[in-house]
C-alpha positions in Angstrom: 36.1 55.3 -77.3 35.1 58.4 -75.5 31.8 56.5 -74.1 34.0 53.7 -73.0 36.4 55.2 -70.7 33.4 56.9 -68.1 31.6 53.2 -68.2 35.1 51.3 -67.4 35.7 54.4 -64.8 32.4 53.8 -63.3 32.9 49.6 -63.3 36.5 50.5 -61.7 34.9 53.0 -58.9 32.0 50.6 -58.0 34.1 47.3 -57.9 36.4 49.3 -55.4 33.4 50.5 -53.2 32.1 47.0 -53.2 35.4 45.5 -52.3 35.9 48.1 -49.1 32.6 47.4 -47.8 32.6 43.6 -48.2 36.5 43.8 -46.5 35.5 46.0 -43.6 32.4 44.1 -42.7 34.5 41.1 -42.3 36.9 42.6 -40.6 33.9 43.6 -37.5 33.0 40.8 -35.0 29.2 40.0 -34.8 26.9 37.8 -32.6 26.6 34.7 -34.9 23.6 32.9 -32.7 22.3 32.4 -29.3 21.5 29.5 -27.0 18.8 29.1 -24.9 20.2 28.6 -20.7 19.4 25.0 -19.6 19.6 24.8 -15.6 22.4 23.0 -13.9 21.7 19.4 -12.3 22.3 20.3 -8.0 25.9 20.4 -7.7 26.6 20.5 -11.7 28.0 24.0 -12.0 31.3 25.2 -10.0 31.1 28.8 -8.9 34.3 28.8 -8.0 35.8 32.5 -9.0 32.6 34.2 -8.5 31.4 32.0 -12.1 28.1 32.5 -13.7 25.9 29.1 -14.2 22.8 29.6 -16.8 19.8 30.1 -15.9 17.3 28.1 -17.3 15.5 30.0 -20.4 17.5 32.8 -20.7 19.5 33.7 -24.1 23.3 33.6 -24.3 24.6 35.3 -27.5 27.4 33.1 -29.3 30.4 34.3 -31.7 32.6 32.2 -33.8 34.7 35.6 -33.7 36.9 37.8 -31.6 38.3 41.2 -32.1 41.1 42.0 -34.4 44.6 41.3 -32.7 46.6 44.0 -32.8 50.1 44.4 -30.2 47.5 46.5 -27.8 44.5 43.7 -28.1 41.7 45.1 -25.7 40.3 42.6 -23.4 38.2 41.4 -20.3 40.5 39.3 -17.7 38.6 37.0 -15.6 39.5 34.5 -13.2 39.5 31.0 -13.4 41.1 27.5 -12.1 42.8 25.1 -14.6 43.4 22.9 -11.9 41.0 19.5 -11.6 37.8 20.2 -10.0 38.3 24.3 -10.1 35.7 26.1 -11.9 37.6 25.4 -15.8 35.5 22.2 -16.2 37.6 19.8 -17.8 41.5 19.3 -18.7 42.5 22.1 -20.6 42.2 21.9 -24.7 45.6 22.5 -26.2 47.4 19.1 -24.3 44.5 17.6 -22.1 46.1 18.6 -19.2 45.2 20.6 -15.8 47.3 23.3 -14.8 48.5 24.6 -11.1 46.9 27.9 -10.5 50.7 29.6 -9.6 51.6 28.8 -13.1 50.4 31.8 -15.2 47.9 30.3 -17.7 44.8 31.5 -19.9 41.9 30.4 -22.2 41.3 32.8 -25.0 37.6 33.5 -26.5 37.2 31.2 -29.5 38.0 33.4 -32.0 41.6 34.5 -30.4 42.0 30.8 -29.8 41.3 30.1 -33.6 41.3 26.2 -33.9 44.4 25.5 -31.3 46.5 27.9 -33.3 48.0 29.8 -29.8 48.0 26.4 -28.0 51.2 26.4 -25.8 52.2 30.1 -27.1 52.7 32.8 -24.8 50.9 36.0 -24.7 51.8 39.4 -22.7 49.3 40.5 -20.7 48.9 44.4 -19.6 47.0 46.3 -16.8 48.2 48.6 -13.8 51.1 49.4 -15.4 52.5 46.1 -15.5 52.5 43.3 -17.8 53.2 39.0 -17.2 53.6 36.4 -19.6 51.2 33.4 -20.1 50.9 30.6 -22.0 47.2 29.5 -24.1 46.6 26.7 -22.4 42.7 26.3 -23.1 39.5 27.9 -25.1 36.9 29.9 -23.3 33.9 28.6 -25.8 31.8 31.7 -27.1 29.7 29.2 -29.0 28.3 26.9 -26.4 28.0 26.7 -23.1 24.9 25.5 -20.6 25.8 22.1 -21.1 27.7 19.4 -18.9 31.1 20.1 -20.9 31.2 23.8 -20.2 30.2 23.3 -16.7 26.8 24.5 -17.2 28.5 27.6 -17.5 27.3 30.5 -20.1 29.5 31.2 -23.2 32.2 33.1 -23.1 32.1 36.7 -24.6 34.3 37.3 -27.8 37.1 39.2 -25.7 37.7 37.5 -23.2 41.4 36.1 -21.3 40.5 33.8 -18.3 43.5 33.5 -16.5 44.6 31.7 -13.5 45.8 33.2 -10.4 49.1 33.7 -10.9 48.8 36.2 -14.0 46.4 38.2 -11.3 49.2 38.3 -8.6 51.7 39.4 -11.4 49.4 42.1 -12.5 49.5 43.4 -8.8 45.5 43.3 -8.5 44.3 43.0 -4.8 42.6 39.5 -4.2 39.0 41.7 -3.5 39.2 43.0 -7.0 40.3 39.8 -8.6 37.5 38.6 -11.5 37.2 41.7 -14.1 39.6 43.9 -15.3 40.5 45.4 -19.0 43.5 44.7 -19.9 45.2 44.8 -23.0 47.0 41.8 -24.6 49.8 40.5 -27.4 50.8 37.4 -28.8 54.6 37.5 -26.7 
């Protein structure tokens, strides 16, 4: 019986180990693949917002992932136009609908957007000491991009809230630093 206990002990202490490594590896966000850049047909890819088009044979990293949320998520705001023909692409995801740029609005990086699940929810968004409320109206795709649906536009990194105009005016940015800015973000 004596031998038994330190064996069981030992199982015990190594299942435990095992468990808290395989649980905090999932709980880190990693590139999952990359794409190769095609380049845009003339006139293809909207730069509206100062937005990046691929460039042919460079390698975008993708993730299936995003960040832990947490009620202080960190993030990357960028600009972009949910309205037809802005620099979005196509009618937003969650109800196949554009959206005015005065109406406070965001796409989340594909893991924060997890299969539609924020569709239509609001989010508070903080930076500058102030915060606004938007709704998820849209995806910004970290797993493809350089194609005719994403506007021949990269993929989106894994932390990113693309918001329209309005949630920039709210914050109190200046229009000549609109386009980047960490913020932080919760599910409102």
């Amino acid at each position: 019986m004596k031998s038994f206990c330190p064996k069981v002990s030992f199982l015990l202490m190594f299942t435990l180990i095992l468990t808290s490594c395989i649980f905090s590896q999932a709980q880190k966000c990693r590139p999952n693949g990359r794409i190769r850049g095609k380049k845009a047909p003339s006139g293809q890819c909207n730069e509206e917002n100062d937005s990046d088009c691929c460039v042919r044979g460079k390698m975008y990293t993708t993730y299936e992932c995003s960040p832990s949320v947490s009620t202080h998520t960190k993030a990357y705001l960028t600009l972009n136009s949910f309205e037809k023909g802005g620099d979005g692409g196509g009618p937003s995801a969650c109800d196949n609908q554009y959206h005015s740029d005065d109406t406070p609005v965001v796409a989340l990086s594909t893991g924060w957007f997890n299969d539609k699940s924020r569709c239509l929810n609001k989010i508070t968004i903080s930076a500058n000491g102030k915060s606004v409320v938007a709704m998820v109206v849209d995806e910004c795709d970290s797993t493809m991009g350089c194609d005719k649906e994403h506007d021949y536009q990269p993929p989106c990194p894994n932390n990113i809230v693309d918001a329209s105009k309005a949630v920039w005016e709210a914050l109190g940015v200046p229009k000549n630093q609109w386009g980047g800015l960490d913020i932080t973000w919760s599910d409102a």
